[in-house]
N, C-alpha and C positions, 0 to 999 in steps of 0.2 A: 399743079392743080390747086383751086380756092381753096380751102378749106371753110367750112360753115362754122361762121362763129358759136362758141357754147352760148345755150341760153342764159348764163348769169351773167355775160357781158353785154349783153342785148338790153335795151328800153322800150317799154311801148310807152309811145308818146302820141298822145290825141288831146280833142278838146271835146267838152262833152257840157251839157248845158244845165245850169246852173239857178236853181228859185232862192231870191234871196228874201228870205221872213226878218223883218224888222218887227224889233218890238219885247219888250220885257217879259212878252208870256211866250218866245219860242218854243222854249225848252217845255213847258208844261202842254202846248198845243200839240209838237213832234212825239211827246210822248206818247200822245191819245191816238197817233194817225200811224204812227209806225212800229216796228216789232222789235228793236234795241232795246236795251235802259238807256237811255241818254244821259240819266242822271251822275254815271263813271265815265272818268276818260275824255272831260270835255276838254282837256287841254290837245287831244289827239282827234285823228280822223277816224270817225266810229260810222261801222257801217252798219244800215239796218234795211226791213225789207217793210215794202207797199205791199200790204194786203188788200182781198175784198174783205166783206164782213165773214165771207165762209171761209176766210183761211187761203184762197188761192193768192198764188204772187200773181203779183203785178208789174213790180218796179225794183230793180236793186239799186240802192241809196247811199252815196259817203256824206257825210253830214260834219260840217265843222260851227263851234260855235264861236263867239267873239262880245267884246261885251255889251252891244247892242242889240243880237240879235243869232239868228243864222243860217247858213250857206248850206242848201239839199241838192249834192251833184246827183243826177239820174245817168246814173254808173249802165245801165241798162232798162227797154222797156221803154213806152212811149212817154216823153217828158208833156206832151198838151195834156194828156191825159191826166200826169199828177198835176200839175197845175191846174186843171178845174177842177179835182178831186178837192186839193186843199182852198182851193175860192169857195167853194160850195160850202163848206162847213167853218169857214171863219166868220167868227161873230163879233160883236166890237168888245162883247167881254173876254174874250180872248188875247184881246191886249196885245194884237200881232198885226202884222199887215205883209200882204205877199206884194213886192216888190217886181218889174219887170224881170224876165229869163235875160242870163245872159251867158257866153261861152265862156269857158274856163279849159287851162291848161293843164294836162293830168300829167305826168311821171311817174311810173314805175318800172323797177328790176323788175327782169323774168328770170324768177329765181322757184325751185321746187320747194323754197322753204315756204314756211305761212309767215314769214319776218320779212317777206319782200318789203324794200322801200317804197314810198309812196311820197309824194308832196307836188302840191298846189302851186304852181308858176306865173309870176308876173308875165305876160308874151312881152312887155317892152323892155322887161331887165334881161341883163347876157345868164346862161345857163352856167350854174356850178362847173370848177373844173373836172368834177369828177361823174357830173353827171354828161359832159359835154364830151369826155372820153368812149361812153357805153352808143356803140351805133344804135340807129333807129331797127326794131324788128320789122323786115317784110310782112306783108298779110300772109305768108306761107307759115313765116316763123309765130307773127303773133296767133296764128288758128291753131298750130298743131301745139303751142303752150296750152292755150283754153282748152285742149277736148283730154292733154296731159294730165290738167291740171283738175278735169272735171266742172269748169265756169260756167257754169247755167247762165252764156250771155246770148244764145241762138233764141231765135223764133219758136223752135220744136223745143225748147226748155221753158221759154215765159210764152207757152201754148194758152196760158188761160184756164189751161186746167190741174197743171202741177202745183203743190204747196214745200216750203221750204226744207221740211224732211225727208222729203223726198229725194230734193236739186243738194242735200249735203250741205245746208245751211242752217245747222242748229245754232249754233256760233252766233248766230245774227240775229238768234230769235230768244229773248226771254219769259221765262216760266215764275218767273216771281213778281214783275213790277207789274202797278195796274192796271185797269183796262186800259183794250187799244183795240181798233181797226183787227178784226182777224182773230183775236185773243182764246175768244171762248171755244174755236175752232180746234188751234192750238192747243190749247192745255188739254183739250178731249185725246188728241194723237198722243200727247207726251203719255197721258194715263194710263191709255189703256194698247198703246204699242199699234196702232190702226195704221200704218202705214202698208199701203199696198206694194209700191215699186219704191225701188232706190237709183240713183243714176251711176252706169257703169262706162269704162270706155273700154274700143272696143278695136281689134285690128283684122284684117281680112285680106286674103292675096286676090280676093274677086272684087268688082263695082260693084257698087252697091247704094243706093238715093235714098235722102229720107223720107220717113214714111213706113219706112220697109218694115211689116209684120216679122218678128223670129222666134222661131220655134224650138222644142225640144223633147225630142223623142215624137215628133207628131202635135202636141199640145203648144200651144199660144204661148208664149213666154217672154215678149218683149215689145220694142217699137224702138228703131232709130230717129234718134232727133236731130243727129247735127253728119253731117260728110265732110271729108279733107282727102282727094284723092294725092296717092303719095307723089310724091315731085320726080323721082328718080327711079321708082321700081313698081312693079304691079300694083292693082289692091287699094287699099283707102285706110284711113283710121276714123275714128268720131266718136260719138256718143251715144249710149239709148238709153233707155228705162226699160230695167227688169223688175218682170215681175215678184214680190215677195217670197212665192214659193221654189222659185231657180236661182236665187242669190247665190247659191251654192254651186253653181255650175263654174267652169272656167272657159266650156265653150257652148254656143247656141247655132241656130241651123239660119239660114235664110230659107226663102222660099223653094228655091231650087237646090236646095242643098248645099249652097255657101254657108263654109266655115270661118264662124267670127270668135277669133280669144278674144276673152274678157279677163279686164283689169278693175279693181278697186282705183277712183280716182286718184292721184296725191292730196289732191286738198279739199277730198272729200270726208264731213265731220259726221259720225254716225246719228241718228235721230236717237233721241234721250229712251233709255227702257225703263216700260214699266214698273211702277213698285207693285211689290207682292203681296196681297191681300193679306 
């Protein structure tokens, strides 16, 4: 019999597309458009998130700089969209210019740590030995890592109406540099702890689509975002958002009385709590 390779010997390897900012004011223009500091770590691939003005995501962003300019892969979320977002609000004092889309080659372990590998690949250079060792993940292997892992990268995650506290992405949002896109939004949830739902994953020996209402005790208590129905055994796994006042649960109901346990994601980052008056 096969055996399924472990997930830390697995790669997810795609191409994913790529706005290139040239120009000596990137770093100061990205700063005002997205929720990182940009200003640490430009030697590395720092991620941050595309807000609206109210705080909701939009876009999940790896961002690398270089000394001309630089390179916002749209990791998740529709890339036309950031790309008129940032045309629309580039000015010539901005000292920038958005450059054609182009595709780029992604790599990383699927690993349960947050020190997963990552790096940017030439497509005409030959692959690392070592990265050429790790097979490619099926889309079986690479969905049930993201719903593992908590990766707000589904449709029902960048619904348009979730914000970064919610999808377990404080990590990627800063509360100290200054304005940006979403900002004033933001620091309202950090303050005053207003986060409604948190995202949970979630397992069940019934089917179940997203969408699905779940309850507890009778009362409303969630919404499924993402489905993976299991490969080999009954049931399905995924994702949903609970609401604030059942965090506390381990299980929730479906509609017909489907039983779903609930997990705290792996590499889900709590939303920052209030300071006390």
């Amino acid at each position: 019999m096969n055996k399924t390779p472990s997930l830390t010997t697995l790669r997810w390897d795609a191409e994913f597309p790529v706005l290139r900012l040239e120009g000596s004011g990137a770093e100061s223009f990205l700063q005002g458009q997205t929720s990182a500091d940009l200003s640490k770590h430009k030697d590395e691939l720092i991620h941050s998130c595309w807000l609206t003005a109210s705080g909701r995501l939009r876009a999940l962003l790896e961002i690398r700089f270089d000394e001309s300019g630089a390179d916002v892969m749209v990791l998740a979320g529709d890339a036309n969209s950031v790309q008129q977002g940032f045309d629309q609000v580039i000015f010539p004092a901005d000292r920038v210019r958005l450059l054609s889309r182009q595709p780029q080659r992604r790599l990383q372990t699927l690993s349960d740590q947050e020190s997963s590998e990552v790096i940017w690949h030439d497509t005409t250079a030959a692959l690392p030995e070592l990265w050429e060792q790790r097979p490619i993940a099926d889309a079986d292997a690479l969905e049930r890592w993201r719903l593992q892992q908590g990766w707000p990268g589904g449709d029902g995650e960048l619904s348009g109406e979730t914000n970064p506290f919610e999808l377990g992405l404080s990590h990627w949002v800063s509360l100290s540099k200054g304005c940006y896109l979403g900002q004033e939004t933001m620091a309202k949830l950090a303050s005053k702890g207003g986060v409604k739902q948190q995202l949970r994953t979630w397992s069940s020996t019934s089917p179940l689509v997203q969408g699905t209402l779940l309850q507890r005790d009778g009362a409303r208590a969630g919404l499924i975002t993402s489905v993976l129905p299991n490969r080999d055994s009954p049931g399905c796994i995924g994702l949903a958002l609970v609401r604030r006042q059942h965090l506390d649960a381990t299980s929730l109901q479906g509609p017909t009385g489907e039983e779903l346990i609930l997990q705290r994601p792996s590499g889900f980052q709590d939303p920052p709590q209030p300071v006390a008056s």
